[in-house]
C-alpha positions as CSV (number, residue, x, y, z in Angstrom):
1,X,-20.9,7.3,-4.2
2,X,-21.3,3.9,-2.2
3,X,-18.3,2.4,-2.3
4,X,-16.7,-0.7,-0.8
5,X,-13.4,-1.1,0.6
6,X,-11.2,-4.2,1.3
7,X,-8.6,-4.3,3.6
8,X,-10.8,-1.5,5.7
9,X,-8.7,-2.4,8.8
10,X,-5.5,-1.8,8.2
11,X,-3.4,1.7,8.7
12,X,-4.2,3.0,5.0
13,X,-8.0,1.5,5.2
14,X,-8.8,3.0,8.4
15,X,-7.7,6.9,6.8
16,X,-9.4,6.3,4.0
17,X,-12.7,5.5,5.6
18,X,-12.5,8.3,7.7
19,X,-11.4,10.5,5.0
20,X,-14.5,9.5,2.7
21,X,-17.0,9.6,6.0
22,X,-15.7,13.4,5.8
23,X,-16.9,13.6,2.0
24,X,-20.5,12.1,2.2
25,X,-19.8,8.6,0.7
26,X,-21.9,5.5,1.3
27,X,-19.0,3.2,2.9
28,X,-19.2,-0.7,3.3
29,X,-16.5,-3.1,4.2
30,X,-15.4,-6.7,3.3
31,X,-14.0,-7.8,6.4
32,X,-12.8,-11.4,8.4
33,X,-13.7,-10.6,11.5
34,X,-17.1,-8.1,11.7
35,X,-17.4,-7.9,15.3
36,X,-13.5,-6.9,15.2
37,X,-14.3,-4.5,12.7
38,X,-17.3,-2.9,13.9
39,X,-15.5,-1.9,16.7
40,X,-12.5,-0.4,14.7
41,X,-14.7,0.9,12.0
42,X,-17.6,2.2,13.4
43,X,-21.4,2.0,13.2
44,X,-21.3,4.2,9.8
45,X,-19.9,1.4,8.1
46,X,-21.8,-1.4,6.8
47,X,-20.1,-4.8,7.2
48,X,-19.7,-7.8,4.6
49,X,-18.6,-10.8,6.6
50,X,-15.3,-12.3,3.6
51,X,-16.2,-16.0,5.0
52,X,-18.9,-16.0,2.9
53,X,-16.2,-15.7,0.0
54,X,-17.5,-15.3,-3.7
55,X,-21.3,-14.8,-3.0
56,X,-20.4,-12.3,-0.1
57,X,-18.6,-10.5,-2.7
58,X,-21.2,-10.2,-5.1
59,X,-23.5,-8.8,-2.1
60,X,-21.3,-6.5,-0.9
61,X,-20.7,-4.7,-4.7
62,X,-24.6,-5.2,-5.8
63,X,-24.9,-1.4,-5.8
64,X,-22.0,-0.4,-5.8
65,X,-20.4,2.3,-7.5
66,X,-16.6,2.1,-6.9
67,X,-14.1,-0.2,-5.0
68,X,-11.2,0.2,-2.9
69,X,-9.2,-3.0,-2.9
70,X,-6.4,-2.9,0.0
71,X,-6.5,-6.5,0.8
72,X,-3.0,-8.1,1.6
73,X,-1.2,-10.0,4.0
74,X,2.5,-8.0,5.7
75,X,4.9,-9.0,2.9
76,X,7.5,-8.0,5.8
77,X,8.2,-9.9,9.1
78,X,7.7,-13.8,8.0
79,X,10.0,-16.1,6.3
80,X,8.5,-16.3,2.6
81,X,8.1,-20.4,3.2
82,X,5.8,-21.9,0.0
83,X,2.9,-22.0,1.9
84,X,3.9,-18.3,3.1
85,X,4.3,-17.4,-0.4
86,X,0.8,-19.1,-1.6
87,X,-0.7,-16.7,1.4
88,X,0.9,-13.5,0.1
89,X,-1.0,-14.5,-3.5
90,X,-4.0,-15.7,-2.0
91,X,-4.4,-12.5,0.0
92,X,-3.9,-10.4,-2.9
93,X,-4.5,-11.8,-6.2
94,X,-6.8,-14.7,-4.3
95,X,-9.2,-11.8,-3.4
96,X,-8.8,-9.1,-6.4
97,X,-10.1,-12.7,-8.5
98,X,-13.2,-12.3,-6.0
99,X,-13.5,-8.8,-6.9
100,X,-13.3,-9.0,-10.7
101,X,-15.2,-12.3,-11.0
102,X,-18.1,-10.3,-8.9
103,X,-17.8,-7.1,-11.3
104,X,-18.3,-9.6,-14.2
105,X,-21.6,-11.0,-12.6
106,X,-23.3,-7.8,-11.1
107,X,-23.9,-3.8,-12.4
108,X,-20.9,-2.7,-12.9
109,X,-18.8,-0.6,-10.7
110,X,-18.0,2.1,-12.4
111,X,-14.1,2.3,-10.5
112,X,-11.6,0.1,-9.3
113,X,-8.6,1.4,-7.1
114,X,-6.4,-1.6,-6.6
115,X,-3.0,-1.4,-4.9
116,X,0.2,-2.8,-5.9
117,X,3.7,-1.9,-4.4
118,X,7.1,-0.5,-6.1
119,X,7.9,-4.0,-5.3
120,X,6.7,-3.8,-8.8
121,X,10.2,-3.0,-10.3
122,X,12.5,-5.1,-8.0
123,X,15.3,-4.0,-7.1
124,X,16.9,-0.9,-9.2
125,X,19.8,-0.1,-7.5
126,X,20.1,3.9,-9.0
127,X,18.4,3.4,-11.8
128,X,15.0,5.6,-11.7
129,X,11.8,3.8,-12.6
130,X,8.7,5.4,-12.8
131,X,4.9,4.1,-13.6
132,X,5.9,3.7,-17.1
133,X,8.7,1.5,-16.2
134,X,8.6,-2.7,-16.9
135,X,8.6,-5.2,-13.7
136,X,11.4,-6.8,-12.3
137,X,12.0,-10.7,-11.8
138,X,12.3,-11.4,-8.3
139,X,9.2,-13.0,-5.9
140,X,7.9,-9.4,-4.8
141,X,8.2,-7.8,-8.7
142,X,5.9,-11.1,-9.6
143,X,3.2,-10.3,-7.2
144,X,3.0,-7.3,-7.5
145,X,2.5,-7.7,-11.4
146,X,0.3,-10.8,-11.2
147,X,-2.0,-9.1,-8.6
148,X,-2.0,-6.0,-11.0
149,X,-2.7,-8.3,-14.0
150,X,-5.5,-9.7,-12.0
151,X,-7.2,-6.2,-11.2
152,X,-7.0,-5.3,-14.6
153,X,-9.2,-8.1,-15.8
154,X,-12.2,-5.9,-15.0
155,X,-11.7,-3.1,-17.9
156,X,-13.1,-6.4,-20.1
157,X,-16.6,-5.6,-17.7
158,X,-16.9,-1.9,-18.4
159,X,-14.9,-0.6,-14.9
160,X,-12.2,1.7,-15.1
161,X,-8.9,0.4,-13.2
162,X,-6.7,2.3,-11.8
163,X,-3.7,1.0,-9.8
164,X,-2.1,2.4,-7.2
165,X,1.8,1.3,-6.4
166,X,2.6,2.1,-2.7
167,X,5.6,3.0,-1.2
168,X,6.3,2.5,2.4
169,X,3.8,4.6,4.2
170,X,4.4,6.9,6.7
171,X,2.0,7.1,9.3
172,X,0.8,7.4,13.2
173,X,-0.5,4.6,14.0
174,X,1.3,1.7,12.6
175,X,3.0,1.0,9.5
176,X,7.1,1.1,9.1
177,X,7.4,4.0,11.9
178,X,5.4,1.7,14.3
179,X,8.1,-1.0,13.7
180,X,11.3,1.6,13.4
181,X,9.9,3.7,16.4
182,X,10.7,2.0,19.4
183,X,14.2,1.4,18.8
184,X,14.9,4.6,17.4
185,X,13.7,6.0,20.6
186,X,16.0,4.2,22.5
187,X,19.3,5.8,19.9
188,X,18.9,1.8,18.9
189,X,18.0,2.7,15.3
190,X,20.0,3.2,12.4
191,X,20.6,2.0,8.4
192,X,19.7,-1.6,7.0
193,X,22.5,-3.3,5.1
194,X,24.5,-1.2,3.2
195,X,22.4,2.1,3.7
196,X,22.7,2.4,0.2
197,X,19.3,1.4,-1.1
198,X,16.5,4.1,-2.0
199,X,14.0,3.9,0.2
200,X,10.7,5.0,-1.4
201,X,8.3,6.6,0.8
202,X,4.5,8.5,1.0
203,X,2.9,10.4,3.8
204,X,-0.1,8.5,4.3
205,X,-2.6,11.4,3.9
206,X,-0.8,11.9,0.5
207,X,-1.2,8.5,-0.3
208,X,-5.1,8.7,0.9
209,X,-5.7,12.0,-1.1
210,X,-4.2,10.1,-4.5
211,X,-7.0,6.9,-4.1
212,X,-9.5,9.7,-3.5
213,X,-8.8,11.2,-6.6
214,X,-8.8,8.0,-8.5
215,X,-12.1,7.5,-7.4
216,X,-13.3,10.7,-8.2
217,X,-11.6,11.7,-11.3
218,X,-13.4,9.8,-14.1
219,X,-9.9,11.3,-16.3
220,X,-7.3,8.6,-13.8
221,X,-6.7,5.1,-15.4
222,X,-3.8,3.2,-15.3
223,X,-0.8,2.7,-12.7
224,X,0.1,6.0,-10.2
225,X,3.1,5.7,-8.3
226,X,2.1,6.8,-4.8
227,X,6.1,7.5,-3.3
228,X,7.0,11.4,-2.5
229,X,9.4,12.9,-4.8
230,X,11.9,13.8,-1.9
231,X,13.8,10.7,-2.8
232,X,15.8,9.1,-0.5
233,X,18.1,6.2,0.8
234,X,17.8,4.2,3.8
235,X,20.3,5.5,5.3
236,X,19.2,9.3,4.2
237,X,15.5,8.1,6.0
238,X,17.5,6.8,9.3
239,X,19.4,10.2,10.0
240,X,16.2,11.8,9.2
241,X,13.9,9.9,11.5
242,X,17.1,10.4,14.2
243,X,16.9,14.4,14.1
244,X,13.0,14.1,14.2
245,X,13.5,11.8,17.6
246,X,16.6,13.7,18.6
247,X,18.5,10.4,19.0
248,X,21.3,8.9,17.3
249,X,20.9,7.0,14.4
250,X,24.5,5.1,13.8
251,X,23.3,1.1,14.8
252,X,23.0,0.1,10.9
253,X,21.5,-3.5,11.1
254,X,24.2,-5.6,8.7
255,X,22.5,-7.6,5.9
256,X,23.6,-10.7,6.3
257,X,21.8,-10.7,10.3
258,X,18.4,-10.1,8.5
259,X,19.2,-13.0,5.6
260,X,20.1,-15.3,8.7
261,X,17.1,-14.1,10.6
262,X,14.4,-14.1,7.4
263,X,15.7,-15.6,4.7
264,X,14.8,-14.8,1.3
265,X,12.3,-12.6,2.6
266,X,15.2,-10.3,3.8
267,X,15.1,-9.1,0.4
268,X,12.5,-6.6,1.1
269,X,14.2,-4.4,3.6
270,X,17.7,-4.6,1.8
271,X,16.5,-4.3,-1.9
272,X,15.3,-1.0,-2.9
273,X,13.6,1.4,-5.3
274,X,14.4,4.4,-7.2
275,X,10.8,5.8,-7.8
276,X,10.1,9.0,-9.3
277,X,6.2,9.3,-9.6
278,X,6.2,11.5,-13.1
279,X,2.6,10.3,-14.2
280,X,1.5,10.9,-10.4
281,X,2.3,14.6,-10.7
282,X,1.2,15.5,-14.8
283,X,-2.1,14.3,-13.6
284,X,-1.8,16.6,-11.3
285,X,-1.9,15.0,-8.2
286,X,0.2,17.4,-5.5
287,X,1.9,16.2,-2.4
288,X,1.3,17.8,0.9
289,X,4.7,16.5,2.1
290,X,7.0,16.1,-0.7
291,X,9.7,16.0,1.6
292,X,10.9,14.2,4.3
293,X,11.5,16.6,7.0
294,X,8.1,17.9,7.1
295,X,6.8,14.8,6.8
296,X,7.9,13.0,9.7
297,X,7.6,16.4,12.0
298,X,4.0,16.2,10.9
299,X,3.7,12.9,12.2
300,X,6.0,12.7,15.5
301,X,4.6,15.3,18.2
């Protein structure tokens, strides 16, 4: 297939690519910067420079037969100001518009794998949710459904949608471990808040293997919730991560610091989800690490 892939970049993009090199696929990129990328990304790829914005998009999914969208701004690390907010939107529904409105004026690709987050649900305390599960209210549960809503716009144009919600992915080279590493090295690390919050995770070659599939598999539609069903809290995930490191993990970060510190954004590191990914695994979509132990020893060496 040639397929094109937003958000080619970032920790999941850059697995994917090389995942799908591995397979034979025809790969292009929409990217910002395409002298940054080309460097990252490799002469394999073809580029699509995003400044060119609508008509870009139209050139870079001419003949194209499936799309990855992974496009989004870090939800985490910024207070969520209004202009903040409008950039989390723009970066996510903004450029899955693009997407759609250039599926509506070209060939049609025959997939779209668009993301969303199991921000989806809000916060569910211990109440399970799974992909059949409605959204919840707060800022994250409305992007997350908007920027699904807007991805799902292109079934009207003949192109099967499937949506991918993402936990919090675990991988080498970035991602939550690159920002809980370093102080968990240092015995600094430990819960967030009350500890108490589940803390809904994926392996990121897990994760990879599941878009795969939705590309391949002409029989995937709909939502799959991409989170392993090892769940766990966060303060389960912080005694975990301290065995792998063979540190201490006892320093639990209070909640009200990281309100002070971020505001309402704060929400996303002490809120948490329950996810249990049932229509993940009756479409038969196995985990290599559905457990957290293995996991992270796969990733720490």
């Amino acid at each position: 297939m040639q397929i094109v892939i937003t958000g080619a970049t970032g920790l999941v993009g850059r697995r994917l690519l090389e995942r799908l090199k591995a397979r034979g696929h025809g790969l292009r990129a929409w990217v910002r910067s395409p002298a940054s990328a080309a460097r990252t990304l490799g002469p394999e790829v073809q580029l699509v420079d995003a400044s060119g914005g609508s008509s870009a998009m139209r050139v870079a999914i001419a003949d194209a037969d499936a799309i990855v969208n992974l496009a989004g701004e870090p939800v985490i690390g910024r207070r969520w100001s209004a202009a903040q907010k409008q950039a989390l939107r723009a970066s996510r529904i903004g450029v899955t518009d693009l997407i759609v409105d250039a599926i509506a004026a070209a060939p049609r690709p025959r997939v779209l794998v668009s993301t969303s987050a199991v921000g989806y649900y809000g916060d569910t305390g211990a109440r399970e949710v799974d992909e059949h599960s409605p959204p919840g209210t707060d800022f994250l549960a409305a992007l997350s459904s908007d920027w699904e809503a807007a991805a799902l716009r292109a079934e009207a144009h003949g192109t099967r949608v499937c949506i991918v919600r993402i936990g919090l992915v675990l991988g080498r080279d970035g991602g939550v471990l690159g920002t809980m590493m370093p102080p968990f090295r240092l015995g600094l690390g430990g819960p967030i808040g009350s500890g108490e919050q589940y803390f809904p995770w994926v392996h990121i070659d897990d994760l990879v293997g599941m878009q795969i599939a939705a590309l391949e598999r002409e029989d995937i539609q709909g939502p799959l919730l991409a989170v392993a069903p090892g769940i766990v809290t966060n303060r389960e995930f912080a005694a975990a991560l301290g065995r792998a490191l063979h540190r201490p993990a006892v320093l639990r970060v209070p909640g009200f610091a990281l309100r002070l510190a971020l505001g309402e954004s704060a929400t996303a590191l002490l809120a948490g989800q329950r996810a249990v990914p049932r229509r993940t695994q009756a479409l038969g979509l196995g985990f290599q690490f559905p457990e957290l132990g293995p996991a992270l020893a796969d990733l720490i060496r």
